[in-house]
DODRENPA-183801 format. One record per residue (C-alpha): residue in one letter; x, y, z. Coordinates in nm, 2 decimals, always signed. Layout:
N
{"A", {X, Y, Z}},
...
END
This chain:
90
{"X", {-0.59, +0.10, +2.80}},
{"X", {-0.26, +0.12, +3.00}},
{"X", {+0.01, +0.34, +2.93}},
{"X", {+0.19, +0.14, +2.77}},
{"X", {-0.03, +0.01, +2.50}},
{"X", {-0.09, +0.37, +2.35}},
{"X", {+0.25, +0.33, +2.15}},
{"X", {+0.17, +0.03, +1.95}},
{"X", {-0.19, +0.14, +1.84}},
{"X", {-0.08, +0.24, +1.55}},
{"X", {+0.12, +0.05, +1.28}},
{"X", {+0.55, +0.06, +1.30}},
{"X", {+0.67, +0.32, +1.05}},
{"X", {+0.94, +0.15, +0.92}},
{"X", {+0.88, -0.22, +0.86}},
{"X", {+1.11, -0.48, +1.00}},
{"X", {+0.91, -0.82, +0.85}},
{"X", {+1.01, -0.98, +0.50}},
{"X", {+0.82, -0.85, +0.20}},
{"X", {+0.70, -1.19, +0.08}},
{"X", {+0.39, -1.33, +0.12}},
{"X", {+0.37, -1.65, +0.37}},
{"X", {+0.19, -1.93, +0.27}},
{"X", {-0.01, -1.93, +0.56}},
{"X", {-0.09, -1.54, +0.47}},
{"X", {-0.17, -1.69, +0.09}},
{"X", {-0.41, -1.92, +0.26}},
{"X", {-0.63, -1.70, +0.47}},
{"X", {-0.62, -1.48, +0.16}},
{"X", {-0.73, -1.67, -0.06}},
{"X", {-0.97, -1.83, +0.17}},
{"X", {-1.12, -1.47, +0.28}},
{"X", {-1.15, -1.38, -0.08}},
{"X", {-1.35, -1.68, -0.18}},
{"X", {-1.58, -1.63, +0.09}},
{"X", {-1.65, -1.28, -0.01}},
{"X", {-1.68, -1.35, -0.39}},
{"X", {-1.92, -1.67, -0.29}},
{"X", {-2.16, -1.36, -0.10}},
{"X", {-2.14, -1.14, -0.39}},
{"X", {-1.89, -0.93, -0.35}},
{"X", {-1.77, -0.71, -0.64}},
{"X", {-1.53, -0.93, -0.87}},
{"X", {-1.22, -0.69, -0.93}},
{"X", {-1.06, -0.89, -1.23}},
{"X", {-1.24, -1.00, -1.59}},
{"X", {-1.34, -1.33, -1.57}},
{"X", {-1.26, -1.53, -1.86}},
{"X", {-1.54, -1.86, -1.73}},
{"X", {-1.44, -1.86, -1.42}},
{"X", {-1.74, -1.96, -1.18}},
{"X", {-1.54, -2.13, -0.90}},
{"X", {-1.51, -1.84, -0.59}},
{"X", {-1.12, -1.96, -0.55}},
{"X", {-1.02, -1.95, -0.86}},
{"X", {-1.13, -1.59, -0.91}},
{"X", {-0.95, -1.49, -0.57}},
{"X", {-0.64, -1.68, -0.69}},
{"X", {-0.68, -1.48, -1.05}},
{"X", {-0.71, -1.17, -0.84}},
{"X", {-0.41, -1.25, -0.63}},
{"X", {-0.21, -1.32, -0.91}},
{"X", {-0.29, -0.98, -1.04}},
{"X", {-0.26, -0.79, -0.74}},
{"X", {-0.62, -0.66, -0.66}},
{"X", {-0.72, -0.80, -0.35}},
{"X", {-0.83, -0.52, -0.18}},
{"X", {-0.74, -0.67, +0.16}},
{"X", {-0.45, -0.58, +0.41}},
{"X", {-0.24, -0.79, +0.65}},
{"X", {-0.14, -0.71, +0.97}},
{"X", {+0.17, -0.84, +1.11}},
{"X", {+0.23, -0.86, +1.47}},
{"X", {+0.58, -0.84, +1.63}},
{"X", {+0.67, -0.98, +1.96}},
{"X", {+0.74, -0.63, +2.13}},
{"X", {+0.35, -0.63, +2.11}},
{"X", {+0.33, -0.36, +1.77}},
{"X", {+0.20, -0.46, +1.42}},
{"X", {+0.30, -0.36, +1.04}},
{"X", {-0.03, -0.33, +0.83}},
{"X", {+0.08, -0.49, +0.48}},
{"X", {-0.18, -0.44, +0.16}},
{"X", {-0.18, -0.76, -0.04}},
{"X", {-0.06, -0.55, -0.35}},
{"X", {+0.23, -0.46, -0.18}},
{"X", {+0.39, -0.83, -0.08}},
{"X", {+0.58, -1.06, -0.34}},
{"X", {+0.43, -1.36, -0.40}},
{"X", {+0.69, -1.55, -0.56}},
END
């Protein structure tokens, strides 16, 4: 790597992005979720009947449990890592 890389390889210290969930950050989300439910993953909410892989990852989302983070990169070429738990969803 160059020397100039070796400052962004780790995440910013203070965040500068919005603390809301995008809905194009909703969608991979979700969509990632699904896909590891569908393979068996472990299911971190009660299921109340749910079968249907998205509608347990939207039921997790809803509750906060994803156990998945979001990365964020800014144009300067750093990133903010972002766990799901911590973004509104509003």
């Amino acid at each position: 790597m160059g020397a100039g890389r070796e400052k962004f390889d780790k995440p910013n210290e203070v965040r500068v992005t919005t603390p809301y969930l995008t809905k194009y950050e909703r969608a991979r989300i979700l969509g990632t979720r699904a896909l590891q439910i569908s393979m068996n993953a472990p299911i971190l909410v009660p299921l109340e009947g749910e079968t249907d892989p998205l509608e347990i990852a939207i039921k997790e989302l809803s509750q906060r449990k994803i156990p998945l983070i979001i990365r964020r990169y800014l144009p300067d070429g750093s990133f903010e890592d972002w766990s799901v738990s911590e973004l509104k969803t509003d």
